[in-house]
C-alpha positions in Angstrom: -12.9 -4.3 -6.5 -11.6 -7.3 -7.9 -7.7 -6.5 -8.7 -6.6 -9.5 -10.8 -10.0 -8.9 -13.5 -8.9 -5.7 -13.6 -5.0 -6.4 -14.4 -6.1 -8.5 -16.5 -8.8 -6.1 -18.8 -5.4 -3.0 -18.9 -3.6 -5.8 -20.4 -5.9 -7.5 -22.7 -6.4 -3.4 -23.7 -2.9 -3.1 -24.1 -2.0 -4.2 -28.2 1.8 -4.0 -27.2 1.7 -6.6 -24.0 -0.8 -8.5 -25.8 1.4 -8.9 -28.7 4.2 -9.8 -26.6 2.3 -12.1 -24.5 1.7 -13.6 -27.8 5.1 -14.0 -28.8 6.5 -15.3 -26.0 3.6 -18.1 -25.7 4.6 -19.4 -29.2 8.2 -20.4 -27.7 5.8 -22.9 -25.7 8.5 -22.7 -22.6 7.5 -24.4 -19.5 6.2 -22.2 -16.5 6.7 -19.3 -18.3 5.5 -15.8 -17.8 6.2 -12.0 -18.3 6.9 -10.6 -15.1 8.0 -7.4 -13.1 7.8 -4.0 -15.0 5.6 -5.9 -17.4 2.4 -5.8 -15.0 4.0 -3.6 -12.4 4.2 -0.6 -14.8 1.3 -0.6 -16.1 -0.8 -1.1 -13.0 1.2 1.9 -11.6 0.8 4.0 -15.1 -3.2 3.5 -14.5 -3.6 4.3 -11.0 -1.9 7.1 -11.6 -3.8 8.4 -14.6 -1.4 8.2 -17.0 -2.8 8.5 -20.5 -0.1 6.7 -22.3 1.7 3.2 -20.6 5.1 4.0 -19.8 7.7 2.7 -22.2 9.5 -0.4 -20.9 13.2 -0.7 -21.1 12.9 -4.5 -21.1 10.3 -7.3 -21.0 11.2 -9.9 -18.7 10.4 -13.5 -19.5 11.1 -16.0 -17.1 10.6 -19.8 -17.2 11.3 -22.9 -14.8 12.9 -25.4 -16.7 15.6 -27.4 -14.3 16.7 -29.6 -17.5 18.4 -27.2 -19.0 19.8 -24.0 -16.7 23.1 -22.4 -18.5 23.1 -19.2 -19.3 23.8 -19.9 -22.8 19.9 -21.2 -23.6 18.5 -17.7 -21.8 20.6 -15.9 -24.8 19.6 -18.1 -27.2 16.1 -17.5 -26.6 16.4 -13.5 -26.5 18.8 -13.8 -29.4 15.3 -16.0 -31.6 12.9 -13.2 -29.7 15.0 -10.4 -30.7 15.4 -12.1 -34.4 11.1 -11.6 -34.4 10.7 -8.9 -32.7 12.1 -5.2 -31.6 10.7 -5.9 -28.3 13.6 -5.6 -25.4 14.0 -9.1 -24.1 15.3 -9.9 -21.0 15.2 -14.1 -20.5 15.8 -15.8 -17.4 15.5 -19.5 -16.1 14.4 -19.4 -12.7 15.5 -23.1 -12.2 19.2 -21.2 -11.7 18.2 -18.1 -9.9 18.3 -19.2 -6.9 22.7 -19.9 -7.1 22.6 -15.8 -7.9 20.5 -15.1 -5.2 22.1 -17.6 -2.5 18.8 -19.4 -1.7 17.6 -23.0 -1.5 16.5 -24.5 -5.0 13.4 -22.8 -6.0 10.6 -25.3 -7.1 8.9 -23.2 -9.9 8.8 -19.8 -11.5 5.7 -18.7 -8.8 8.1 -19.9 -5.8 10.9 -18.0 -7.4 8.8 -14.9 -7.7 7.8 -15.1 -4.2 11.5 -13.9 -3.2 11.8 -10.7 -5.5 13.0 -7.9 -3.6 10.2 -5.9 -3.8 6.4 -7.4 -3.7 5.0 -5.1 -6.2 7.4 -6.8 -8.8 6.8 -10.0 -7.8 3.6 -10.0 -10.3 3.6 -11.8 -14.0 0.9 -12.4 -16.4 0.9 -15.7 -18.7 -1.6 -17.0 -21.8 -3.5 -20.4 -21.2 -4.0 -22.7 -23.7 -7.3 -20.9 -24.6 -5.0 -17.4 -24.8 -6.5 -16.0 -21.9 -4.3 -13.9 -20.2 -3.6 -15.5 -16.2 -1.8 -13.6 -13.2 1.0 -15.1 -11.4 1.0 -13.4 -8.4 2.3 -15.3 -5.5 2.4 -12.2 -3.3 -0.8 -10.9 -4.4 -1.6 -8.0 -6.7 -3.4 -5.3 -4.5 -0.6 -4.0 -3.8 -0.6 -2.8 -7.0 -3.1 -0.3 -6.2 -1.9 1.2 -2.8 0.4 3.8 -4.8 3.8 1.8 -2.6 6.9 0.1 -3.2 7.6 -2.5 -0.7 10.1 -4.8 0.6 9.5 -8.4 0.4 9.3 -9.6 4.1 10.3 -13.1 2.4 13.5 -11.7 0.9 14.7 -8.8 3.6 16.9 -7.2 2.0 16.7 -3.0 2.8 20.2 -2.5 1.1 19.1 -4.0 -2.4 15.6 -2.7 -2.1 17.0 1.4 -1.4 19.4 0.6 -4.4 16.7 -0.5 -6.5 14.2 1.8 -5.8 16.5 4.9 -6.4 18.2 3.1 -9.3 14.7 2.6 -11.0 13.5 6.2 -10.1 10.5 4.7 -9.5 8.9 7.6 -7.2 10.0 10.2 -10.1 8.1 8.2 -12.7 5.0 7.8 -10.5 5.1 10.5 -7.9 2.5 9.1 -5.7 4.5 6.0 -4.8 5.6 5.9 -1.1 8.5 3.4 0.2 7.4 0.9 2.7 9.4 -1.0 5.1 12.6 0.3 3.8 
């Protein structure tokens, strides 16, 4: 099967991501994509047969953009999203994620991605210039369809990854998730 072509067919079916896709490409941001529960959720809703996507409680758009990394911008940008949309906006420069995190200087939104706690989170989907909807997956996407949640070997961190994954209630949304490497 090839995993990414079919990511990419759920979410060119799916009006709502589309449409936020769409929104999001129109702010013409550099390295930008919609990540995590964005593509996560939805891969998990359809390998679990789910006949309705699950709602999201936010859409997270990240960016690289090292000229200009206060927190001030990222809230500008949700505040202009929010102003066009009812969408839940959750903006972050990834060119400043890494002080939060305590790593070395990440070098682009796919590097930053590559240190998410979990790897099935680590997944975003972008438009080209055509509007064709393109993965970023630095980890990968077929883990998508192995019904699991698991820890980043890059980023070991058990502590944050048991929080998250009971936080998230990931396992009682999609019951045939199992926990690897916890």
């Amino acid at each position: 099967m090839d995993y990414e072509a079919q990511i990419k067919k759920w979410i060119e079916q799916d009006a709502e991501r589309m449409e936020a896709l769409s929104i999001a490409a129109d702010l013409y941001l550099p390295d930008w994509c919609l990540a995590a529960g964005f593509v996560r959720n939805l891969a998990w809703d359809k390998v679990h047969g789910f006949s309705a996507a699950t709602a999201l409680n936010d859409i997270d758009l990240i960016y690289f953009d090292p000229e200009d990394i206060t927190e001030a911008r990222d809230r500008r940008i949700e505040a202009k999203l929010r102003s066009t949309s009812a969408f839940p906006w959750s903006v972050k420069n990834q060119a400043r994620m890494h002080e939060r995190n305590v790593d070395d200087p990440y070098t682009s939104t796919t590097n930053a991605m590559s240190y998410w706690v979990e790897v099935e989170t680590a997944v975003g989907a972008t438009l080209n210039d055509s509007g064709e909807v393109v993965l970023v997956a630095p980890l990968g996407v077929e883990f998508l369809f192995n019904f699991t949640v698991t820890l980043n070997p890059k980023r070991p961190k058990p502590v944050d990854f048991r929080k998250r994954v009971a936080g998230k209630r990931w396992q009682e949304i999609w019951p045939k998730l199992t926990v690897v490497n916890a």
